[in-house]
C-alpha positions in Angstrom: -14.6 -0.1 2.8 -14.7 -3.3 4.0 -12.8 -5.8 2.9 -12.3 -10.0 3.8 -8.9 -11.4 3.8 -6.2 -13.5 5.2 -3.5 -13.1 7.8 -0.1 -13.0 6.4 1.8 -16.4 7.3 4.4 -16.4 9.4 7.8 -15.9 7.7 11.5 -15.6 9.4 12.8 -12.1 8.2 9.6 -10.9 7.3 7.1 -8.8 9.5 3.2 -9.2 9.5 1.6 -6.5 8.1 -0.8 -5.6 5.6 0.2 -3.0 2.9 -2.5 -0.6 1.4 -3.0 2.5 -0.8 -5.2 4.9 -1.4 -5.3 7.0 -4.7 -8.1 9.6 -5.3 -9.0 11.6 -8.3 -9.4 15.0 -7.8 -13.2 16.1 -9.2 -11.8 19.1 -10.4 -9.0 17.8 -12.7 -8.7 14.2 -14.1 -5.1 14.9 -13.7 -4.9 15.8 -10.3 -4.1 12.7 -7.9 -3.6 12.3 -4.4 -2.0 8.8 -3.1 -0.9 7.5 0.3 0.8 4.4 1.0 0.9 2.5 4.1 1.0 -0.4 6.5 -1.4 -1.8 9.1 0.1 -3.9 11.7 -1.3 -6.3 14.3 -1.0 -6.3 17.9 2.1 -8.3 19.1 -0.4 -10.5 21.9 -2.6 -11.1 19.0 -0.4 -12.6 16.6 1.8 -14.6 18.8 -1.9 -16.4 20.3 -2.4 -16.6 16.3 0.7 -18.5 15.1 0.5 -20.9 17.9 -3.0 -21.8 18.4 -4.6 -21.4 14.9 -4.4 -24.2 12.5 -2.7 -23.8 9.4 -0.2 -20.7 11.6 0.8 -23.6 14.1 3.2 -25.3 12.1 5.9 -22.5 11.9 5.0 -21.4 15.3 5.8 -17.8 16.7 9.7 -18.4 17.3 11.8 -16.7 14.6 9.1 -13.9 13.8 9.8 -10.3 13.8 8.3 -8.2 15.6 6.6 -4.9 15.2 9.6 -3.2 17.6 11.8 -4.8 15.0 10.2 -2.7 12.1 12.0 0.5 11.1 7.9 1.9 9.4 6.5 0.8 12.7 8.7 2.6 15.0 8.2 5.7 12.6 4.5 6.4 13.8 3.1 2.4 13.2 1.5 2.0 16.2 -0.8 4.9 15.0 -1.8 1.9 12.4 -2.2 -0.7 15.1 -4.9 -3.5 14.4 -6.4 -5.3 17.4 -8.3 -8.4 15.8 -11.3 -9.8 18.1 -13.1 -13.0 17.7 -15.7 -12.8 14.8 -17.8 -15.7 13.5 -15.7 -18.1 12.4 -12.5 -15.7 12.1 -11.3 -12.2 13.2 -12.5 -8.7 12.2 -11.0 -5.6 13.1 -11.4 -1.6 12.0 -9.4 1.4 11.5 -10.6 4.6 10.2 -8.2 6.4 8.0 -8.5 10.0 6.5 -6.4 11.4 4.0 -6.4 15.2 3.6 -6.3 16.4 -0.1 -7.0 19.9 0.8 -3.1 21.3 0.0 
């Protein structure tokens, strides 16, 4: 799945991540779901280049953001969940894979 969007602005108290969640049907039995809840975070060189040489994220600037280390779900396993954002037309792009095993 791919899927355009936004970096989260810069916000004092607030880390930079994006949240997402997977829910799957089981084929077997409509009532059988499976969900999984996460973050995806971005690399700390990335976003600090982000919020203070990208227009509109210059105006707040990188002082006063939290970072990553700062994050009790990152330092549970959220570098595993690390996105490295690379130049890409006239934005970003980056990729993760992410398997989720409904097998139990």
């Amino acid at each position: 799945m791919s899927r355009p969007t936004r970096i989260p602005a810069q916000t004092s108290r607030l880390f930079t991540y994006f949240a997402f969640r997977f829910k799957i049907r089981s084929a077997a039995s409509a009532s059988s779901t499976y969900e999984f809840t996460s973050q995806l975070f971005f690399d700390e060189s990335f976003l600090s280049s982000l919020y203070t040489q990208q227009t509109p994220y210059t105006t707040k600037g990188d002082s006063g953001r939290l970072s990553n280390a700062s994050d009790g779900i990152y330092n549970q396993g959220g570098s595993e969940l690390l996105l490295t954002p690379a130049a890409s037309g006239g934005g970003y792009a980056a990729a993760i894979n992410v398997g989720m095993n409904v097998s139990a």
